[in-house]
N, CA, C and O atoms as a CHARMM CRD file, in Angstrom:
* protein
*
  356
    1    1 UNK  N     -1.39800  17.45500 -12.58000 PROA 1      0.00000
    2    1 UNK  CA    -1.73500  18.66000 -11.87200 PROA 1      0.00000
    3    1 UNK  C     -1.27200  19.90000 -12.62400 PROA 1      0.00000
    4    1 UNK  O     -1.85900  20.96100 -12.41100 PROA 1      0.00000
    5    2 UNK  N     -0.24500  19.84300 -13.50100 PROA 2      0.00000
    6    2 UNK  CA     0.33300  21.07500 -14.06100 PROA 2      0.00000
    7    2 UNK  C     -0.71500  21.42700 -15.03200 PROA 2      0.00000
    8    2 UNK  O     -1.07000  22.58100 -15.27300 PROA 2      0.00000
    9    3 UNK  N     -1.19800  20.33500 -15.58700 PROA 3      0.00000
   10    3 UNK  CA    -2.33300  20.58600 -16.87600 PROA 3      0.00000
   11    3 UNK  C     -3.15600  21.68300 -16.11400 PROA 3      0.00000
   12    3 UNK  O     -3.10800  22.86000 -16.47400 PROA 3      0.00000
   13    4 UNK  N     -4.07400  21.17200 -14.82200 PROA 4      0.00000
   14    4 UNK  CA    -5.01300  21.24900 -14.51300 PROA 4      0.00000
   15    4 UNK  C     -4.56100  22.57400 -14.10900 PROA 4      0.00000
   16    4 UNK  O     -5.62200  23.18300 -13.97500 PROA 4      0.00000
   17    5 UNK  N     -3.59400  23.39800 -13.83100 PROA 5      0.00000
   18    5 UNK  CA    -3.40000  24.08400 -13.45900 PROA 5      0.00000
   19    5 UNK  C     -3.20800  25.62100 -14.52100 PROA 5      0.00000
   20    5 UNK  O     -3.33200  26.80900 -14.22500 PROA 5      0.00000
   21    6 UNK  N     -2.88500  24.99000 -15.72400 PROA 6      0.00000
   22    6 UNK  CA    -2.77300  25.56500 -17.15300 PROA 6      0.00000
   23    6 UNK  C     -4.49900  25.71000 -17.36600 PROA 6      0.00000
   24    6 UNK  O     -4.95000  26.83600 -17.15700 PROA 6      0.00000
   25    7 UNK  N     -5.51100  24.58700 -17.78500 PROA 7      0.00000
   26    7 UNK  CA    -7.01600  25.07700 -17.92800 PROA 7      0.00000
   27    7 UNK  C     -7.31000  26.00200 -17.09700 PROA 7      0.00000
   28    7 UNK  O     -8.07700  26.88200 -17.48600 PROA 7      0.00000
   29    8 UNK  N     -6.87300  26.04300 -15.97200 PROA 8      0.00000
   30    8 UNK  CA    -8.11000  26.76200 -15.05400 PROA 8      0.00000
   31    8 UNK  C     -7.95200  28.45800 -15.45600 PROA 8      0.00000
   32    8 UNK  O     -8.46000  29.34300 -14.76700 PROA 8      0.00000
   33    9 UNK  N     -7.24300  28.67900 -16.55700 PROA 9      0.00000
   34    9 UNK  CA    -7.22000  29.97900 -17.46900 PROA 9      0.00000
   35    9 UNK  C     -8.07100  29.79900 -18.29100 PROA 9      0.00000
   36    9 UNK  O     -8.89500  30.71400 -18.27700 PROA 9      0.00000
   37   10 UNK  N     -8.24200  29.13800 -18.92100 PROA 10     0.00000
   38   10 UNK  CA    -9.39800  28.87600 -19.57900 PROA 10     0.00000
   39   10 UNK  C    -10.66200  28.94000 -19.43400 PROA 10     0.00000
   40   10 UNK  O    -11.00400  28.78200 -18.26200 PROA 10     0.00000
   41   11 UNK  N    -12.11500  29.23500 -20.69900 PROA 11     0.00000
   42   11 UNK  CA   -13.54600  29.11800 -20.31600 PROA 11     0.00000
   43   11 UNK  C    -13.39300  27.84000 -19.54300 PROA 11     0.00000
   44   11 UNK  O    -12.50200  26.99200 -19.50600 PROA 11     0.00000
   45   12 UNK  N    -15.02700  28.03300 -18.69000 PROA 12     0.00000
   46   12 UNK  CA   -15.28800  26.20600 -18.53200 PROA 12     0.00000
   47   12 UNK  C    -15.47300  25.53600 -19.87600 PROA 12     0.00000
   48   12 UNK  O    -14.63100  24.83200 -20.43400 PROA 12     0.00000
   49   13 UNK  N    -16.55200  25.80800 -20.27800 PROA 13     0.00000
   50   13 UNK  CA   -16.81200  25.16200 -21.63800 PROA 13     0.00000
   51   13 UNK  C    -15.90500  24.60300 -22.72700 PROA 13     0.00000
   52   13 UNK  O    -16.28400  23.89700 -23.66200 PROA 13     0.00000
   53   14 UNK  N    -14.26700  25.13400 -22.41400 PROA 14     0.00000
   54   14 UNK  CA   -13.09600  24.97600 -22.81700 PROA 14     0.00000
   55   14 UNK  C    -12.57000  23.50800 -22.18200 PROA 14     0.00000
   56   14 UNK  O    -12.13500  22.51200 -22.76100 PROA 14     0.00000
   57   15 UNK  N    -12.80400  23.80100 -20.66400 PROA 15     0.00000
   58   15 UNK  CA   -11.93300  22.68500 -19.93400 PROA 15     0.00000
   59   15 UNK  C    -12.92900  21.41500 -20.45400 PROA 15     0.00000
   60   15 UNK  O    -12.47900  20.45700 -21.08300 PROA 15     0.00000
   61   16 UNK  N    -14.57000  21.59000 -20.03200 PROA 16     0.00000
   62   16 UNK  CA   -14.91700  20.55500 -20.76500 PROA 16     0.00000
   63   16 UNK  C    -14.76100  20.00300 -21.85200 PROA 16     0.00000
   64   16 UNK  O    -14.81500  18.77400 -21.88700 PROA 16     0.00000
   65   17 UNK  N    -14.57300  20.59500 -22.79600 PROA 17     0.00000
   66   17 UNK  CA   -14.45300  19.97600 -24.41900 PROA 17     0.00000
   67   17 UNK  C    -13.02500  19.17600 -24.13500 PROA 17     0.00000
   68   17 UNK  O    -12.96900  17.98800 -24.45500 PROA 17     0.00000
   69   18 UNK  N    -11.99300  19.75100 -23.60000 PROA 18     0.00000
   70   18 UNK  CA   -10.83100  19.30500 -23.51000 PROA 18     0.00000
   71   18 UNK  C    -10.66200  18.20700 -22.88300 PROA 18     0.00000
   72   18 UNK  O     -9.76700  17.40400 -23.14900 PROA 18     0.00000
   73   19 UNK  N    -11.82000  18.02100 -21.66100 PROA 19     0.00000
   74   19 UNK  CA   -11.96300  16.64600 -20.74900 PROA 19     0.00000
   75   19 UNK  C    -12.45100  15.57000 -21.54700 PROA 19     0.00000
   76   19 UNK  O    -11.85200  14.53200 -21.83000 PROA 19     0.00000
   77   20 UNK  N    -13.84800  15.99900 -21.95300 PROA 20     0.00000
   78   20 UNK  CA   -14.30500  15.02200 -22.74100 PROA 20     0.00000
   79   20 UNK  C    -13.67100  14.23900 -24.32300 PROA 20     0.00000
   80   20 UNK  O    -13.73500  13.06100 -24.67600 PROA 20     0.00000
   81   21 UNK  N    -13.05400  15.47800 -25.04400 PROA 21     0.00000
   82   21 UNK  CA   -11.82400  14.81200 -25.84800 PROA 21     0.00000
   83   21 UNK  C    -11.35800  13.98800 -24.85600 PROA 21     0.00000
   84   21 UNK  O    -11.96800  12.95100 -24.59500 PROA 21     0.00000
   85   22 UNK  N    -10.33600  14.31000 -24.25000 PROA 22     0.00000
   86   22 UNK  CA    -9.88400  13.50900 -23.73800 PROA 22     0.00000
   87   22 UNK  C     -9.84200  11.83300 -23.11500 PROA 22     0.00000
   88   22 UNK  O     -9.06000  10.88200 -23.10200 PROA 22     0.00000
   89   23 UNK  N    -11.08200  12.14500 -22.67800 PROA 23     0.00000
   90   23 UNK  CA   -12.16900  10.32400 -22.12200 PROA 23     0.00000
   91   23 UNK  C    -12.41300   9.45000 -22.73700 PROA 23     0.00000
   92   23 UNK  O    -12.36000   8.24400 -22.49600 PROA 23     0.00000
   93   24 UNK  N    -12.89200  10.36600 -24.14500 PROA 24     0.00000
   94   24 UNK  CA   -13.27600   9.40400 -25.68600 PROA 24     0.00000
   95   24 UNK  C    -12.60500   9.00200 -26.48000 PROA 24     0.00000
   96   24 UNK  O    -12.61400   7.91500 -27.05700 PROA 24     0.00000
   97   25 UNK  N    -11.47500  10.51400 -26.64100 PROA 25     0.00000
   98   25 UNK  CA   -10.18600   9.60800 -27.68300 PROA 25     0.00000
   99   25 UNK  C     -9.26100   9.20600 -27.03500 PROA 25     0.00000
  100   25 UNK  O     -8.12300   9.32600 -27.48600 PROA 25     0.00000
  101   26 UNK  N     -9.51400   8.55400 -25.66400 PROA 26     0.00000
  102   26 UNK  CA    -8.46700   7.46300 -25.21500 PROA 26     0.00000
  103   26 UNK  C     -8.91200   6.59700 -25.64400 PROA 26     0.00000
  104   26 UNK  O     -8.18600   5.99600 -26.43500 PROA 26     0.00000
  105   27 UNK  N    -10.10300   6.10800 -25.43900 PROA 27     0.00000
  106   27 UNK  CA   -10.55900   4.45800 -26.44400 PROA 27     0.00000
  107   27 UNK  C    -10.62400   4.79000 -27.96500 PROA 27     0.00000
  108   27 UNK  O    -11.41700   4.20800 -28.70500 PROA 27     0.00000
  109   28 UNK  N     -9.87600   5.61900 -28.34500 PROA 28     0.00000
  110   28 UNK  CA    -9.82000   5.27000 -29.91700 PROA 28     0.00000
  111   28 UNK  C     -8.47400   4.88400 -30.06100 PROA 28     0.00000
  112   28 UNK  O     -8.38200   4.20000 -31.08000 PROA 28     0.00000
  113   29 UNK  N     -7.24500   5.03400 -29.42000 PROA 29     0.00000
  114   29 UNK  CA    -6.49300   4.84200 -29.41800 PROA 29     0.00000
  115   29 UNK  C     -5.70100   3.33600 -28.83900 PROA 29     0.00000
  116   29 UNK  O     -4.51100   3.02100 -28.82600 PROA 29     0.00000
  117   30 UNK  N     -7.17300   2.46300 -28.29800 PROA 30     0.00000
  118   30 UNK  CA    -6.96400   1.32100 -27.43600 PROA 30     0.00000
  119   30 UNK  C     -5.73600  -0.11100 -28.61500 PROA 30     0.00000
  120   30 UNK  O     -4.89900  -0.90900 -28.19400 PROA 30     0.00000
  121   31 UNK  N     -6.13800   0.11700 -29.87000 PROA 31     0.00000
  122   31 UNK  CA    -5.52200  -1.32400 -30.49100 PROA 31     0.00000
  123   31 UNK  C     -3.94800  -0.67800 -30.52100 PROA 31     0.00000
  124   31 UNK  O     -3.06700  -1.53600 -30.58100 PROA 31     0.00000
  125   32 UNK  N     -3.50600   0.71200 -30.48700 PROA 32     0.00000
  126   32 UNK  CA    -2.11800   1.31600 -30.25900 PROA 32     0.00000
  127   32 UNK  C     -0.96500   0.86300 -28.69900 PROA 32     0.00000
  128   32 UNK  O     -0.95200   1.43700 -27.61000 PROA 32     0.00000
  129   33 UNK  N     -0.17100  -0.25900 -29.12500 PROA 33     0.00000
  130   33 UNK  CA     0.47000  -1.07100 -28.02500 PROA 33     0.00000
  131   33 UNK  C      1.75900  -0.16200 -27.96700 PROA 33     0.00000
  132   33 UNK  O      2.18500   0.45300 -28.94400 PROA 33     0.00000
  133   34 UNK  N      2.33800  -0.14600 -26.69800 PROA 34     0.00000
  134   34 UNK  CA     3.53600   0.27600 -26.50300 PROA 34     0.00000
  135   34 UNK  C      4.82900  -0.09500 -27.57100 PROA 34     0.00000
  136   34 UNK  O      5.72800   0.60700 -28.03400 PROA 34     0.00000
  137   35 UNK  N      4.49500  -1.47500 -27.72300 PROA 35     0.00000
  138   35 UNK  CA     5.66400  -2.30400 -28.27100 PROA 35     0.00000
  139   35 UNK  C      5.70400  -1.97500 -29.50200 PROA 35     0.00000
  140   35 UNK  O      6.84900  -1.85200 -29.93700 PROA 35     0.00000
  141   36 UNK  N      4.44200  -1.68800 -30.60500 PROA 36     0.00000
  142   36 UNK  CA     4.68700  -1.17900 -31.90900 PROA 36     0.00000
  143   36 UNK  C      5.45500   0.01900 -31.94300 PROA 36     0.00000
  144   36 UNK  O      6.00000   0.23500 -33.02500 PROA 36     0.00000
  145   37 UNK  N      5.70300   1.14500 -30.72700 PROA 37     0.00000
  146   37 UNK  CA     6.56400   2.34800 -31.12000 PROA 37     0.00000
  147   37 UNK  C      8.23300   2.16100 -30.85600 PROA 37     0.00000
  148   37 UNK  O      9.19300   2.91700 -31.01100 PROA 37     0.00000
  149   38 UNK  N      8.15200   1.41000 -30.59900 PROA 38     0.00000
  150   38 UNK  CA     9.91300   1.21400 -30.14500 PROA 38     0.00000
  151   38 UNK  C     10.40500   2.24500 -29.05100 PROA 38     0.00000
  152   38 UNK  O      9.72300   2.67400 -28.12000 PROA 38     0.00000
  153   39 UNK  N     11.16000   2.42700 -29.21800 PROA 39     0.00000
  154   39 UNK  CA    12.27300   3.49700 -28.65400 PROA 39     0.00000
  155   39 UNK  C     11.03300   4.45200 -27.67700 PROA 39     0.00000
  156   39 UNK  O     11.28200   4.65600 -26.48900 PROA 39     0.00000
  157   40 UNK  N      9.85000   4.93500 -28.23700 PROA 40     0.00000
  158   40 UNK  CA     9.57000   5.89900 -27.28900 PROA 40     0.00000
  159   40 UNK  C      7.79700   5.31900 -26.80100 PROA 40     0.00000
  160   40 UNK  O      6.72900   5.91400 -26.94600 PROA 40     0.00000
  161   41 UNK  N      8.03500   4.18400 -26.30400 PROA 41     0.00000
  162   41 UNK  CA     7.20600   3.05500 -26.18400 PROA 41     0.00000
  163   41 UNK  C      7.15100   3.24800 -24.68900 PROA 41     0.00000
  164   41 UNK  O      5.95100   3.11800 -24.44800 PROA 41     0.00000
  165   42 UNK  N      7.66000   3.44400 -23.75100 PROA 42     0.00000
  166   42 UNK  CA     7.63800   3.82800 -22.46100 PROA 42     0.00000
  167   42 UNK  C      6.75200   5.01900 -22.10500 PROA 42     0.00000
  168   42 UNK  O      5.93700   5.00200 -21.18300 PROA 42     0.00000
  169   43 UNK  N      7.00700   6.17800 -23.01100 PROA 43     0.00000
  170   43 UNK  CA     6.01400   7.48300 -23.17500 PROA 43     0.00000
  171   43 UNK  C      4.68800   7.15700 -23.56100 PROA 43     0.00000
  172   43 UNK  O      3.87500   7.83300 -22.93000 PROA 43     0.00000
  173   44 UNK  N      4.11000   6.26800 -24.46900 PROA 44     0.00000
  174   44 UNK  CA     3.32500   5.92200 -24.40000 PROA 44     0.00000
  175   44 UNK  C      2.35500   4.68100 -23.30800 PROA 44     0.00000
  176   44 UNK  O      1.12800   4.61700 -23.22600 PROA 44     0.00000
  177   45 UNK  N      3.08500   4.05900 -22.78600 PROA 45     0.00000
  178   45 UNK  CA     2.58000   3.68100 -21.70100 PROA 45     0.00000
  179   45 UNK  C      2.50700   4.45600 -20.46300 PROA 45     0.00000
  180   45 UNK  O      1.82000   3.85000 -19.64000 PROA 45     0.00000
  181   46 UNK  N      2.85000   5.30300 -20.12600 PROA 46     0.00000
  182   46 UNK  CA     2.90300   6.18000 -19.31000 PROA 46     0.00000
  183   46 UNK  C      1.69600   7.55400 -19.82100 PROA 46     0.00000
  184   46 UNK  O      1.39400   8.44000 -19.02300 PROA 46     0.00000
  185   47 UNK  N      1.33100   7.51900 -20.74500 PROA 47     0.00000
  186   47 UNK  CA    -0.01800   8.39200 -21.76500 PROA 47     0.00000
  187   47 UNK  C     -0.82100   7.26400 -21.52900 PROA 47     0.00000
  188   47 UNK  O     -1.93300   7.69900 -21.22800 PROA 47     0.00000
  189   48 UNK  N     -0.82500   6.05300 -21.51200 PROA 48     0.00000
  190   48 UNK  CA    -2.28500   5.69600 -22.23300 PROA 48     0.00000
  191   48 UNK  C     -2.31300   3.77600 -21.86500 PROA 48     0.00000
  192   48 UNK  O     -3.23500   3.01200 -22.15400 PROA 48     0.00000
  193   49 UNK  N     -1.54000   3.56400 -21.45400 PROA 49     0.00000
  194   49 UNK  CA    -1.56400   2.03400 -20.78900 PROA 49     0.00000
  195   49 UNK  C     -1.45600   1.51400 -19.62300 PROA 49     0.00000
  196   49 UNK  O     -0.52600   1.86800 -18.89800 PROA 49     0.00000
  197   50 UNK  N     -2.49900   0.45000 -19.14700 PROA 50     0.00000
  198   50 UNK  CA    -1.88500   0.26300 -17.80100 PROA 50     0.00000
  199   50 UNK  C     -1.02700  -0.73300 -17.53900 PROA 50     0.00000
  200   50 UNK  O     -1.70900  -1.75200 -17.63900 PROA 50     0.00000
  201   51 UNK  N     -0.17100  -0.96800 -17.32300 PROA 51     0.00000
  202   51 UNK  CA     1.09500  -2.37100 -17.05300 PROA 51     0.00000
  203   51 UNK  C      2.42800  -1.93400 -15.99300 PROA 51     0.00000
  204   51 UNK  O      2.59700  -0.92800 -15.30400 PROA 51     0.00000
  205   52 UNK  N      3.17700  -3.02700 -16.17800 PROA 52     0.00000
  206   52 UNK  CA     4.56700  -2.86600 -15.52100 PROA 52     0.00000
  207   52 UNK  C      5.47500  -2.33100 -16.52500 PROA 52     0.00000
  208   52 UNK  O      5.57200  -2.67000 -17.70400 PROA 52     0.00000
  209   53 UNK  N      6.15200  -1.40700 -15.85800 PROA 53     0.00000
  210   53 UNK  CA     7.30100  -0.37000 -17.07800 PROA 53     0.00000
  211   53 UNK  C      8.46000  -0.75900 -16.13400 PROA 53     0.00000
  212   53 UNK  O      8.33000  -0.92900 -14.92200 PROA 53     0.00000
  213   54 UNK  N      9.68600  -0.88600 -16.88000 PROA 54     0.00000
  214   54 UNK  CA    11.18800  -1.05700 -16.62500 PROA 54     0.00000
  215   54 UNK  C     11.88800  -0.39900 -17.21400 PROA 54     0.00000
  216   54 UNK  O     12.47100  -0.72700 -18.24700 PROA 54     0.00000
  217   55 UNK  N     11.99100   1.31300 -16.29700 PROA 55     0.00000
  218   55 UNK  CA    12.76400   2.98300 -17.17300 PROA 55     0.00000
  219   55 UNK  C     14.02200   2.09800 -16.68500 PROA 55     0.00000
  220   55 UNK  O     14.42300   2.06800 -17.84900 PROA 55     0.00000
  221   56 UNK  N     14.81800   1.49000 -16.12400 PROA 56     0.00000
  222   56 UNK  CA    16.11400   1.41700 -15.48900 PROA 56     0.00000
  223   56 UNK  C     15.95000  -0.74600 -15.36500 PROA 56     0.00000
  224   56 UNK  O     14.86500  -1.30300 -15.20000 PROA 56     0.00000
  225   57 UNK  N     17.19100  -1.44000 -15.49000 PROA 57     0.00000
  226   57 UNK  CA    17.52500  -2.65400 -15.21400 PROA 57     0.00000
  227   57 UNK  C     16.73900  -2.64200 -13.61300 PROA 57     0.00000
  228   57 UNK  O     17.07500  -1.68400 -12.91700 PROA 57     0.00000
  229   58 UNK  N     16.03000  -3.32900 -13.17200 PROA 58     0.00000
  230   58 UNK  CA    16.05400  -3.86900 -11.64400 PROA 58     0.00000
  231   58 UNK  C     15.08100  -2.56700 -11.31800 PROA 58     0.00000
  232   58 UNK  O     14.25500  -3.07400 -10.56000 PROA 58     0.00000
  233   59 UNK  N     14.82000  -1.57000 -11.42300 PROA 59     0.00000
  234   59 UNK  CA    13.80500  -0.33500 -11.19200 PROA 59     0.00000
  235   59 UNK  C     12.24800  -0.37800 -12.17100 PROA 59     0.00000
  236   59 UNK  O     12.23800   0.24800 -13.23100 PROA 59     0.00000
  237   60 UNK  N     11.09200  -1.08200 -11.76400 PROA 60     0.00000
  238   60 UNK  CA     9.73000  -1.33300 -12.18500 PROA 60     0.00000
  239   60 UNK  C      9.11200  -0.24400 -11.31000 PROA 60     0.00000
  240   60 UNK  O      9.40400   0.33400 -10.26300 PROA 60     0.00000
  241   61 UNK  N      8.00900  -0.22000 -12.31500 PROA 61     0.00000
  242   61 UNK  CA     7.16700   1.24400 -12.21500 PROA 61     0.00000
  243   61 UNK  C      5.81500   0.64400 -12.23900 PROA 61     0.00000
  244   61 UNK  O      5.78500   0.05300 -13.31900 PROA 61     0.00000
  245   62 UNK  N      5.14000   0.54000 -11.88600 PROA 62     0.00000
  246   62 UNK  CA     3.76800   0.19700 -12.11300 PROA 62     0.00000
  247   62 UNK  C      2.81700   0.94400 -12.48800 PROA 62     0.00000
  248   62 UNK  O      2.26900   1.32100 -11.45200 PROA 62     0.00000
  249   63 UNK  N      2.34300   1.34200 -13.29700 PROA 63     0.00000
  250   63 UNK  CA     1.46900   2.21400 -14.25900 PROA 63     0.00000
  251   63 UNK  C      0.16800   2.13000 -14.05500 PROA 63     0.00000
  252   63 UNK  O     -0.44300   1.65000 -15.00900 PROA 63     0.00000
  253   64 UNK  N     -0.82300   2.60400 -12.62200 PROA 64     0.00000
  254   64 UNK  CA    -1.74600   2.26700 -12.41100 PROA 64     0.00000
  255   64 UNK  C     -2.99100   3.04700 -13.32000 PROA 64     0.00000
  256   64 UNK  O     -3.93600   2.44200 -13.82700 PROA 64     0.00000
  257   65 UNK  N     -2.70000   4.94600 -13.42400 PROA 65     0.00000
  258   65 UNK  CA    -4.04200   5.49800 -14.41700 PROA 65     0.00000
  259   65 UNK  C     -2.54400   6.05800 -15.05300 PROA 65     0.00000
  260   65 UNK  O     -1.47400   6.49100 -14.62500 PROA 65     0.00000
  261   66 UNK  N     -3.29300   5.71100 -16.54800 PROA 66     0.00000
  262   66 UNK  CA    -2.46800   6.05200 -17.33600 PROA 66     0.00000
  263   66 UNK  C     -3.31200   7.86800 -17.53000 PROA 66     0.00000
  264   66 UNK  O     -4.48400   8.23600 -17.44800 PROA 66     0.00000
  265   67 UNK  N     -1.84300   8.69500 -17.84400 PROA 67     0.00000
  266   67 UNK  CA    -2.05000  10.09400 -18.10300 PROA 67     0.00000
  267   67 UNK  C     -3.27300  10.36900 -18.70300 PROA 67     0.00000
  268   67 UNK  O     -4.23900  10.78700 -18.06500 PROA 67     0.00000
  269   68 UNK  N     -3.27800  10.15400 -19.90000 PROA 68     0.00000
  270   68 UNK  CA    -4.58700  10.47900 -20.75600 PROA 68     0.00000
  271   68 UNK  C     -5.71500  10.80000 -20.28700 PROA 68     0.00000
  272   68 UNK  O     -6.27900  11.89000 -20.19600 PROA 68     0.00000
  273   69 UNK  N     -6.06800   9.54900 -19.93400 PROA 69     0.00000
  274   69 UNK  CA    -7.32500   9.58400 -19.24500 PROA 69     0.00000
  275   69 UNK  C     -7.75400  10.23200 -18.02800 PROA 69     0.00000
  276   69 UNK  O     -8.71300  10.96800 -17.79800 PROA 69     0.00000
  277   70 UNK  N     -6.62200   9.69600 -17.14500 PROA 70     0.00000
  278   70 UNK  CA    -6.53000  10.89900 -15.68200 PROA 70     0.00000
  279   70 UNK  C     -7.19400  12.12700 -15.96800 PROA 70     0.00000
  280   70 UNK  O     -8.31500  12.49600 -15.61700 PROA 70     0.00000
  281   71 UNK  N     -6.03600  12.90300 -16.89600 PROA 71     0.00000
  282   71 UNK  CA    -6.11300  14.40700 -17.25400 PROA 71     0.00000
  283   71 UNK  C     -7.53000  14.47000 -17.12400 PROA 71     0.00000
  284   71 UNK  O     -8.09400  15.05700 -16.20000 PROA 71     0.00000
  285   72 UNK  N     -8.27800  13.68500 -18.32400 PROA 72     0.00000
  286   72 UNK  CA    -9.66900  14.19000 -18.94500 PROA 72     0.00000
  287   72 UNK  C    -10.37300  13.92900 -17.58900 PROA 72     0.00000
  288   72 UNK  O    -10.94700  15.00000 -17.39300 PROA 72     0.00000
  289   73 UNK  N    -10.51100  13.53600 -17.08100 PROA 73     0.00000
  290   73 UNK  CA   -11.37000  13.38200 -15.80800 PROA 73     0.00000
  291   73 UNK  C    -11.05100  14.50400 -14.57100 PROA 73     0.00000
  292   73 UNK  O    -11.87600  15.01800 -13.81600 PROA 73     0.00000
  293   74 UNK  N     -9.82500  14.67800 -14.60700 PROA 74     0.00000
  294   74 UNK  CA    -9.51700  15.38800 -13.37700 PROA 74     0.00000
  295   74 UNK  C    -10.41200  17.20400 -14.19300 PROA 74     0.00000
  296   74 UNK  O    -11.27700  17.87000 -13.62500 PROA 74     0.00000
  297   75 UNK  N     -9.72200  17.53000 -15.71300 PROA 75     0.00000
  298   75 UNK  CA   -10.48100  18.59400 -16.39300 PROA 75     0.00000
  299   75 UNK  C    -12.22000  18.34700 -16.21200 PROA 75     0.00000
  300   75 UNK  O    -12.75400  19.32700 -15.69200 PROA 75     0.00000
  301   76 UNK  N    -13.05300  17.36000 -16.50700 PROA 76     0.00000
  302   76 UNK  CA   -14.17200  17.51000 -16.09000 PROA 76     0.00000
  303   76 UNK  C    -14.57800  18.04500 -14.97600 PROA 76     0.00000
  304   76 UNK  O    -15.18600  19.08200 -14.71000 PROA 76     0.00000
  305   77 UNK  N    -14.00800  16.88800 -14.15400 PROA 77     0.00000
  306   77 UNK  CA   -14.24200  17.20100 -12.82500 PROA 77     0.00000
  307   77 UNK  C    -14.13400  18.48700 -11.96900 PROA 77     0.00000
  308   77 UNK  O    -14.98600  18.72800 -11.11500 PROA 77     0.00000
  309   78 UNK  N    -12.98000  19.39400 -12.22000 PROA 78     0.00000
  310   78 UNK  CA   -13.05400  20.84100 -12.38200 PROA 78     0.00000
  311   78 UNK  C    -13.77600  21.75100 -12.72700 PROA 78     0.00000
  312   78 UNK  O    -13.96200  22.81500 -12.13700 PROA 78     0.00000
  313   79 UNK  N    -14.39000  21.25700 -14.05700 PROA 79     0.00000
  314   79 UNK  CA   -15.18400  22.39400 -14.55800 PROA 79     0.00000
  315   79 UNK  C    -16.83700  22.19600 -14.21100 PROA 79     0.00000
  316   79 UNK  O    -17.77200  22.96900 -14.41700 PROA 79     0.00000
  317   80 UNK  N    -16.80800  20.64500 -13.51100 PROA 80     0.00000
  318   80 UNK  CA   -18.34800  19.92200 -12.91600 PROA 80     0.00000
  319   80 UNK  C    -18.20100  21.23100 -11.41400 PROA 80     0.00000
  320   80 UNK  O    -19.28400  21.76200 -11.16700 PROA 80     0.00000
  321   81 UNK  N    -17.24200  21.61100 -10.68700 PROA 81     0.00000
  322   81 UNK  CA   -17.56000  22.14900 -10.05400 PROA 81     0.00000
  323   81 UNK  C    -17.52200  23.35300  -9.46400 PROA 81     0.00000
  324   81 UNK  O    -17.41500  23.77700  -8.31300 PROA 81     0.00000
  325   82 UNK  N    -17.69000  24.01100 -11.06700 PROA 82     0.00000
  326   82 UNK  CA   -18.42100  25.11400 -10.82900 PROA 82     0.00000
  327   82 UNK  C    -19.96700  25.23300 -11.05300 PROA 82     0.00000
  328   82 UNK  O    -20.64400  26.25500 -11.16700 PROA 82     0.00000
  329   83 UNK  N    -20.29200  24.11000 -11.08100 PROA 83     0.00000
  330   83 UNK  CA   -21.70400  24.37200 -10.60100 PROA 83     0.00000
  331   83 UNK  C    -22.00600  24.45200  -9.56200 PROA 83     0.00000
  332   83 UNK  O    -23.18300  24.77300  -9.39800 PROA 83     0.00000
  333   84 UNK  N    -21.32900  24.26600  -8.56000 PROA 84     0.00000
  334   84 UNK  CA   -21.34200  24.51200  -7.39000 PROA 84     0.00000
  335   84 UNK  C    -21.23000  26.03200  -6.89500 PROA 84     0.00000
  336   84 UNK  O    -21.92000  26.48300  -5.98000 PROA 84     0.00000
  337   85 UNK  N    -20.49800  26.59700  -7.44300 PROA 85     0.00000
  338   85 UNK  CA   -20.65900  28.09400  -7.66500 PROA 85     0.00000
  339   85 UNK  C    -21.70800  28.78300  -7.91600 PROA 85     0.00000
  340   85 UNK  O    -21.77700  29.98700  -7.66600 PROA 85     0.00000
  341   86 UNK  N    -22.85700  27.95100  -8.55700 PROA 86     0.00000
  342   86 UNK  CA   -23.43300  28.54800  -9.26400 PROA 86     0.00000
  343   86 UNK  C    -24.71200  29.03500  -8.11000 PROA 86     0.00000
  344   86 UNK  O    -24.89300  28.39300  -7.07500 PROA 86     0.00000
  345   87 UNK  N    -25.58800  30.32900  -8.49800 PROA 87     0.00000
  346   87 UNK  CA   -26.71900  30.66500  -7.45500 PROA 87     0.00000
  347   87 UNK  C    -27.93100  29.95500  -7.75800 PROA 87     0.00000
  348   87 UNK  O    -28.66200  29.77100  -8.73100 PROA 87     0.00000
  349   88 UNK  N    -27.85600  29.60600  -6.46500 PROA 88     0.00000
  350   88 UNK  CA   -29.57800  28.97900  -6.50300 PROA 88     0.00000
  351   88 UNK  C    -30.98100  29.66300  -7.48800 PROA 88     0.00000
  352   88 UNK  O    -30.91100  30.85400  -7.18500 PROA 88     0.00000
  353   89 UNK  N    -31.47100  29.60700  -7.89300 PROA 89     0.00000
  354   89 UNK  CA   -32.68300  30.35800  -8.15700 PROA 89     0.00000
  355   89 UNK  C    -33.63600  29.66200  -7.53600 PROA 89     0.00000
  356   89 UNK  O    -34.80500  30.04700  -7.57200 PROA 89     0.00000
């Protein structure tokens, strides 16, 4: 929500490019596993994977939409409705 809240300064045509980046270069990033980064391997599942995370012994997190993608959709979806704004002709 903070993102979404940062675009909406922005053109539309801005938020879109930024959504749609967003949608597409999450599947470029798909063969990139948590476990190859080590140490900051949690941040990336929390960006871009869906699984079970363990920040704390005995405290699981379940990682249902990973960030990335969210973002880019929730930015489309924003800037889809200002067409709704828009006047009939």
């Amino acid at each position: 929500m903070v993102f979404l809240v940062a675009v909406t300064y922005l053109p539309t045509r801005i938020v879109v490019a930024i959504g749609i980046l967003l949608i597409v270069g999450d599947n470029l990033f798909e063969h990139v596993q948590a476990e190859q980064l080590g140490n900051i391997g949690w941040a990336w599942t929390i960006l871009h994977e869906r699984k079970m995370l363990e920040l704390i012994s005995g405290f699981r997190l379940f990682i249902v939409y990973p960030l990335i993608s969210w973002i880019g959709v929730m930015a489309v979806g924003y800037a889809f409705g200002t067409l709704f704004k828009m006047e009939k002709y």
